[in-house]
N, C-alpha and C positions, 0 to 999 in steps of 0.2 A: 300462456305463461312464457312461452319460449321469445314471443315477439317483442314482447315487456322488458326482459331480460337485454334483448337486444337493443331497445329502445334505452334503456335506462344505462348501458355500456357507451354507448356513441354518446350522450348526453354527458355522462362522466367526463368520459374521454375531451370533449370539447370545452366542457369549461375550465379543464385540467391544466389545456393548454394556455387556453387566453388567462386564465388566473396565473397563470407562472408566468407569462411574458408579462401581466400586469404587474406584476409583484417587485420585477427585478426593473421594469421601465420606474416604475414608482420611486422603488428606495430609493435608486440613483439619482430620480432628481430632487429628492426629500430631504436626501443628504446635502445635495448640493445648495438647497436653499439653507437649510441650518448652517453651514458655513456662511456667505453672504450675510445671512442675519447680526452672525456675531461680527462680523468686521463692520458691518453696516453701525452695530451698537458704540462699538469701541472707536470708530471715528468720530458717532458724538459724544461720546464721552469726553473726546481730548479737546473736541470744539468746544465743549459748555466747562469742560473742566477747569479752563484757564481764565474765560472773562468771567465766571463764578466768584471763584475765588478772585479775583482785582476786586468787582463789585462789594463782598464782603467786607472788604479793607478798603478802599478806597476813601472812606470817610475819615479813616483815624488819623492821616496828615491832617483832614481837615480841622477835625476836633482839636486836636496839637495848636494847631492856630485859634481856634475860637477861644481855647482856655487862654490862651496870652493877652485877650485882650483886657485894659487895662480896668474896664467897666465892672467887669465879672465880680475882679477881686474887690474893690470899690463897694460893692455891693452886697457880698459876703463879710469884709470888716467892717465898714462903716454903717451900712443900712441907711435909711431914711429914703425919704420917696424920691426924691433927686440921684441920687445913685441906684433904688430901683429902676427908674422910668431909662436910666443910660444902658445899665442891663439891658431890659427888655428888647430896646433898641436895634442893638446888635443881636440880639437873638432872631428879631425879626428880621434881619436883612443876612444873616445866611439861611434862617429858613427859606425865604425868597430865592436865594440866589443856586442855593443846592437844590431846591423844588425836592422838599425833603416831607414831613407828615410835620415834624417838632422839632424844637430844639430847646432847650429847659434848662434850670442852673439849682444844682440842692445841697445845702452848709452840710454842716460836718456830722448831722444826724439825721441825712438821708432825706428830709425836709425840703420841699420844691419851693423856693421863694421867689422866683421869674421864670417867666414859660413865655414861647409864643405863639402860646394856646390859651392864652389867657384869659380872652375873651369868651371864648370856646362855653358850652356846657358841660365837655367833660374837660374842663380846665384841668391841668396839673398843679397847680398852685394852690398848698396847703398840704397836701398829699405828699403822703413819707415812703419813699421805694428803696428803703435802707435795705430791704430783706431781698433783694437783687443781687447778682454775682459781682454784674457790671459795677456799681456801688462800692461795693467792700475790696473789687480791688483796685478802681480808682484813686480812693480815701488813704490806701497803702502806697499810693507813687505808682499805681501800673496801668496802663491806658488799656482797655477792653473793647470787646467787642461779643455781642452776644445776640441771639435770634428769638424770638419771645411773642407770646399772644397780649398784646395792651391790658392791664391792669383797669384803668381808667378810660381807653378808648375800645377795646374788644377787638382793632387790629392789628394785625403782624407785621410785624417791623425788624431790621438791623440798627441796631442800639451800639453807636461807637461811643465807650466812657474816656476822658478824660480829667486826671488832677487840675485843681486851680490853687494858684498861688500865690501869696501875699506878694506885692511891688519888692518886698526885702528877702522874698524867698522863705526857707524854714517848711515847717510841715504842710501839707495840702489841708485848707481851708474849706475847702467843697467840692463838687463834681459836675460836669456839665456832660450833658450827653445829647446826642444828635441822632433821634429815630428814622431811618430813611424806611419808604416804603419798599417792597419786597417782590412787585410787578415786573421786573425784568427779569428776577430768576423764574419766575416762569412764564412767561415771553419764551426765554431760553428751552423751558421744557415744554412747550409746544411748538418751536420750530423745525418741522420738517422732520417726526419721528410720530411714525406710526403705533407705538407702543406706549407703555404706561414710564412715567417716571417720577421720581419722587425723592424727598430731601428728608433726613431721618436722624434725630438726637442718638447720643450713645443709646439709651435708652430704647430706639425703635420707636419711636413715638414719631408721626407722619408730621411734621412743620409747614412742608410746600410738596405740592404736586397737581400734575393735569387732569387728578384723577379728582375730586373735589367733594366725595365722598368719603374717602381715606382718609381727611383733614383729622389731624388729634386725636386718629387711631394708631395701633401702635402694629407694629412688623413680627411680634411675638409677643407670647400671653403675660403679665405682668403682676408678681405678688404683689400684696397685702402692703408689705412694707415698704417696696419700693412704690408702691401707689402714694403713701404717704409719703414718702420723699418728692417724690416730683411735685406734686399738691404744696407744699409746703414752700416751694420756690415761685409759684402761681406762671410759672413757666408758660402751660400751655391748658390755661384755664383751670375749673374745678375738678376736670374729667366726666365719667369713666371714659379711659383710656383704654377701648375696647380692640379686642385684638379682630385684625382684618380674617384673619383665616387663612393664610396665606401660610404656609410651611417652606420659610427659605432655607436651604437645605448647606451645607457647607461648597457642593458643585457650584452650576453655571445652570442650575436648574433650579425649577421653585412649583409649587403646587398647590392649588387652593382648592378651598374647601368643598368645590364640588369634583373636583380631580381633572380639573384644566391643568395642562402643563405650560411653563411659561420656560425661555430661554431669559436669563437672568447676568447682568452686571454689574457690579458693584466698588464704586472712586469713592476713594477718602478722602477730605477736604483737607488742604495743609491748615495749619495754625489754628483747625477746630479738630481737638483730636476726638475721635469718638462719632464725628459728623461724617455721615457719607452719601451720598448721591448714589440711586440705585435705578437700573434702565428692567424693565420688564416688555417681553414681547412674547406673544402669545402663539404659540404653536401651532394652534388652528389657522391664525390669522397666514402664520409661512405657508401649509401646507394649502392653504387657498390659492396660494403667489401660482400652483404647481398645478391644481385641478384642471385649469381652463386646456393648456397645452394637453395635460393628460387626455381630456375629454375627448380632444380634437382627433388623438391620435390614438384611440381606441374603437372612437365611435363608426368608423368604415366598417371595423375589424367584427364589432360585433354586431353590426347591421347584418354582414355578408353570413354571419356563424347562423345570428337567428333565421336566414331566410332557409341555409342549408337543414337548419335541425325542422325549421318547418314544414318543409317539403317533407323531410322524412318521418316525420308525425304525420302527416297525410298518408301517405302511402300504406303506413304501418298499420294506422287508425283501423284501415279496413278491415285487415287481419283480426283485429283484436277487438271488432265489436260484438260477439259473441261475449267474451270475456267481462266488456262494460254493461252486457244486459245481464249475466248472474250479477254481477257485483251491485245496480241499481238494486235485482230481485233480493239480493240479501240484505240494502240498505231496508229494504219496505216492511222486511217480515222483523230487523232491529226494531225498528218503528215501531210495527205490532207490538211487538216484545217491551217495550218499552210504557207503551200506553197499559198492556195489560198491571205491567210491576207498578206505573200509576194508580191503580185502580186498585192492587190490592192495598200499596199504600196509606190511599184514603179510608180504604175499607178497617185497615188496621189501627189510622187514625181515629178511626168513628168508634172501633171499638174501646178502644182506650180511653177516649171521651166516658162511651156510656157507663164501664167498669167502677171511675171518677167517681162521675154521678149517683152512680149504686152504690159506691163506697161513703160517698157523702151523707146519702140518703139512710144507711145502715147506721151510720155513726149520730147523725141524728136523732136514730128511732131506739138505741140503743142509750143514748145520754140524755133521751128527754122521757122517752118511755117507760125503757126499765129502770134506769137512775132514777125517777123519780119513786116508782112505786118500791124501791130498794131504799129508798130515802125514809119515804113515810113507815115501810114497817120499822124502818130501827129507830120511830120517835117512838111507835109503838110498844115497841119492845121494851125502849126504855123507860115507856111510862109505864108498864107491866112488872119491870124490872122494883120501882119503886113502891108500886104498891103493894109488893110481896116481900120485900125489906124485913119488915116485923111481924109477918103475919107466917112466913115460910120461909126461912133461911137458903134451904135447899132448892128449891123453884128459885129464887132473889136470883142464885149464883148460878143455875143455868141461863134466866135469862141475862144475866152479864153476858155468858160464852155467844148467847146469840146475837146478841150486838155486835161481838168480835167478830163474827162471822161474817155479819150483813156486811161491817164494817170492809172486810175485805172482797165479800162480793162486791159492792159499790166501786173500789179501786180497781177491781178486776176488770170491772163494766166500761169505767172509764180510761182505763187503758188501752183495752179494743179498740174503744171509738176511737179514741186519738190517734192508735197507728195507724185505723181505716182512713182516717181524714183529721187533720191534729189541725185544730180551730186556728192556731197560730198561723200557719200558712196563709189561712183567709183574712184574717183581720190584721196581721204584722208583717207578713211578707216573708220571702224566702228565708234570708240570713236568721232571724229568727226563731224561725219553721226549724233548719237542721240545728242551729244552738245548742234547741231543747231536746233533737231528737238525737246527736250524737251523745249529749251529755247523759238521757235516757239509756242509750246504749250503753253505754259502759256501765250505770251504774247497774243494770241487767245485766250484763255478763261478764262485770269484773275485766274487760281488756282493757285497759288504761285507753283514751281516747280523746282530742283535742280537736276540734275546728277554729278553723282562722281565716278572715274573710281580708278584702281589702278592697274598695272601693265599687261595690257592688250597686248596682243600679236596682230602683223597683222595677223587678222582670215582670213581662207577661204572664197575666195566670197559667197559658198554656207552657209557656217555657220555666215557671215558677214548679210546674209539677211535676212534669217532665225531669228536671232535674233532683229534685226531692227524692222521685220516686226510683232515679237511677244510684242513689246516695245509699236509701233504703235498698236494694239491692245487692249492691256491695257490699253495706255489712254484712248483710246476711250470709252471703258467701265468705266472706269474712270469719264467722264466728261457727260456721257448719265444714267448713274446708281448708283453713289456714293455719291455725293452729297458731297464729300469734298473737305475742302478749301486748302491740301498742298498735293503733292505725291511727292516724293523722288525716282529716280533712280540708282542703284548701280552695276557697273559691277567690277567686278575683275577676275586679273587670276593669278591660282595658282600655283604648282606642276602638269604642263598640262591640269587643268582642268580653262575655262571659267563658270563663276560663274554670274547672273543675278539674283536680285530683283527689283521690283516697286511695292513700300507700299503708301497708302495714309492711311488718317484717316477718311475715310468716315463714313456712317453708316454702313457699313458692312452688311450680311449677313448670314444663315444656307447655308451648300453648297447643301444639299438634296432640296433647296427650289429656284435653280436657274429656270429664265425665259428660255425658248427656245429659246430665241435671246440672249440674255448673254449665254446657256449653250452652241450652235452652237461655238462662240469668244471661249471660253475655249478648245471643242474639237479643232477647229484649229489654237489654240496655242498649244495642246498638240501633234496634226499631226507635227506639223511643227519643235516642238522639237526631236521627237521621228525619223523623218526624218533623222538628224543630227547625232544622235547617242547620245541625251539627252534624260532629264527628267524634267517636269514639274509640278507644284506641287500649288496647291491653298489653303490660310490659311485666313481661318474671320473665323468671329464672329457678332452679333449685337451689335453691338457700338464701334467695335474695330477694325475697320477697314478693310482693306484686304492687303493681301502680293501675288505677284505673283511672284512664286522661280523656277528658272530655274539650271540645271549644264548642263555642255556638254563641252566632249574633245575638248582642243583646240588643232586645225590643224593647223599651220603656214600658211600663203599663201606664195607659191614658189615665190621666186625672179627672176627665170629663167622665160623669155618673149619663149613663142609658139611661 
């Protein structure tokens, strides 16, 4: 013992030390990477932050030009296919030239009547995108710019709107808008950053990012109503707009839903208010930057430590093999001990079977046997009854009382058998079984009494009876030792496990201060679960009633007939 003692002191001692030197080498360069990371983030942020934004705008000079041209308007007052086809024209030759997705022209009700996508099967032309932001404030004199999932094409685009105008001026006659595609802003979010990043509506709703799962989920969970609001703008398709899981925290931290920590940044987009650009990098991923050098500069230290503590686990060993031959000797005779409580076990299993089956067998002999010949005299009877009607008043009216009689010996009879083995069990299954038997109970001894089940599987007959019979138990102690007026039974099954309580509100008791006759009911509720492959569990108090708690896997019972 002494040498153990010793052994196990120097052991402490040694890892004592290299865990403190690993701890404090550790933070410091843990630390030192989480710094680096954040300026590492905030450098690209100012690198993406600026030609982001140019990109986003950089159309709306253009658009400003395209609307001047003189075709446009031509073609929104005058129509016909000669000032369509000049339209179109010019449509086609800065889609070319801006190497853009589209460029499209729609009158004053939203209505696409030249595209140069015209050709196209998901042509624009005919198609009214009135219910667009870009739209309505074009239509008012205000040039737009707006970021969107295609209506008609199912791609993401930057949509710069512009007014067009009659040759004489006066109000805007239509809209012309230029979809440029959306590949350089993330271009920009995979150049040269190891981490996630991502482009995000007021709303939280994911528009662009490197991560391309995240597409049209959103950064937080999203009501009801605001789901129909965004829906309603076809923004970024029909949805669901399901949330990542992601808990972005008001810090520079963020956490998802399996409890990864991320170091987190977040740039607002000028002139899109509500729009922001978010960099995420992953803590793990820093603290990996940090492992390798650790390894390096640990791994001597704890070479040298093991080889010391080894030597002296040698040396020691010798002392203390005495010690390793009782403690094998005690593991052997566990073992015995073990195999023997197997064995009674089974033995207690076998009995509980047999009891079953004698139970069954009784109930049987008792509902087929005596119920029957309990049957037949009181047809008997009652044909005895009738024949002496008019012949003997007096006789007539005793054999009445002996019908009553038989009448209740039959009930009597059948009552037995059913508590010994209650046909329900076998032919309906458990939930059933206690239904009748708690609803039985009560009305037998007046305690007010409820079962309520919930998703209970057809159980094994052996865990079907087992549990019955632990139920039946309960009461009984219940109604001999409790002295309350309600008990409540509750089964449920859940993610394969059968689940059992029965609580009353009796006076309860200490559980150190059970009777021999109640603590007997307990062990074989405990055999009979522990059988099964459960556990069982007893909870009071004085005044507070008692709980008796059961789990045990639930077995299916085969549907396949022997």
């Amino acid at each position: 013992m002494r040498l153990r003692i010793i052994l196990v002191v120097l052991s402490l001692l040694s890892f004592l030390s290299v865990s403190a030197a690993g701890y404090i080498y550790y933070s410091s360069l843990n630390e030192s990477a989480v710094r680096e990371a954040e300026k590492e983030i905030a450098l690209q942020a100012e690198r993406t932050g600026g030609s982001l934004s140019s990109f986003l705008s950089e159309n709306l000079k253009t658009v400003k030009a395209l609307a001047g041209m003189k075709e446009l308007g031509r073609a929104l007052v005058g129509g016909g296919r000669g000032n369509l086809d000049g339209a179109n024209s010019v449509l086609d030759h800065f889609r070319d030239a801006l190497k853009v997705d589209v460029c499209y022209l729609m009158d004053r009700n939203g209505d696409t009547v030249a595209s140069s996508n015209r050709l196209a099967a998901d042509s624009f032309v005919g198609r009214n995108f009135s219910f667009r932001p870009y739209w309505h404030q074009a239509i008012r004199g205000n040039p737009a710019s707006y970021l969107a999932l295609g209506v008609a094409s199912n791609v993401r685009g930057v949509y710069s709107s512009h007014p067009v105008y009659r040759e004489t001026g006066g109000a805007p006659v239509g809209v012309v808008v230029i979809k440029a595609p959306i590949e350089r802003i993330e271009e920009e979010f995979r150049r040269e950053f190891e981490g996630i990043v991502l482009l995000a509506d007021p709303h939280g709703i994911v528009f662009s990012s490197n991560r391309k799962d995240w597409l049209y989920r959103s950064l937080r969970r999203i009501s009801g109503e605001e789901a129909g609001d965004i829906a309603r703008t076809q923004q970024f398709g029909p949805g669901p707009w399901e949330w990542i899981g992601m808990d972005m925290g008001e810090g520079n931290t963020a956490i998802d839903n399996t409890g990864g920590k991320y170091l987190a940044y977040r740039m607002t987009l000028e002139d899109y208010p509500g729009w922001s650009v978010i960099y995420l990098r992953s803590m793990a991923d820093i603290t990996k930057k940090i492992s390798a050098p650790l390894v390096r500069a640990t791994v001597p230290i704890t070479v040298t430590l093991c080889l010391l503590i080894g030597m002296s686990v040698f040396f020691i060993y010798k002392g203390a093999s005495e010690d390793i031959v009782r403690r094998i000797e005690a593991e052997e005779a566990l073992r015995e001990a073990r195999k023997a409580q197997d064995q009674v076990r089974r033995l207690s299993d076998s009995i509980l079977a047999s009891q079953e089956r004698e139970r069954a067998a009784v109930s049987r002999e008792l509902h087929d046997g005596l119920g029957q010949v309990l049957t037949a005299l009181h047809l008997d009877t009652v044909w005895l009854r009738e024949r002496l009607k008019e012949a003997d008043a007096g006789a007539s009216g005793r054999a009445q009382e002996m019908c009553g009689l038989i009448d209740m010996a039959i009930d009597e009879v059948r009552g037995m058998a059913t508590r010994l083995r209650p046909g329900v069990l076998d032919n309906l299954g458990l939930v059933d079984a206690l239904d009748w038997y708690v609803s039985d109970f009560g009305k037998r001894t007046g305690v007010a009494s409820a079962f309520r089940h919930f998703g209970v599987p057809m159980a094994e007959d052996r865990i079907a009876t087992s549990v019955y019979r632990i139920v039946q138990e309960a009461l009984t102690n219940v109604i001999r030792h409790s002295g309350a007026s309600r008990v409540d039974v509750f089964l449920k099954g859940e993610s394969g496990i059968l689940t059992l309580s029965v609580e009353d509100n009796g006076k309860g008791f200490y559980l150190r201060d059970l009777s021999d006759s109640v603590g007997l009911g307990v062990v074989g509720m405990r055999e009979r679960a522990e059988l099964i492959g459960g556990t069982l569990e007893i909870r009071s108090e004085p005044g507070g009633g008692t709980v008796v708690f059961m789990k045990v896997p639930a077995v299916v019972k085969s549907e396949v007939s022997a």
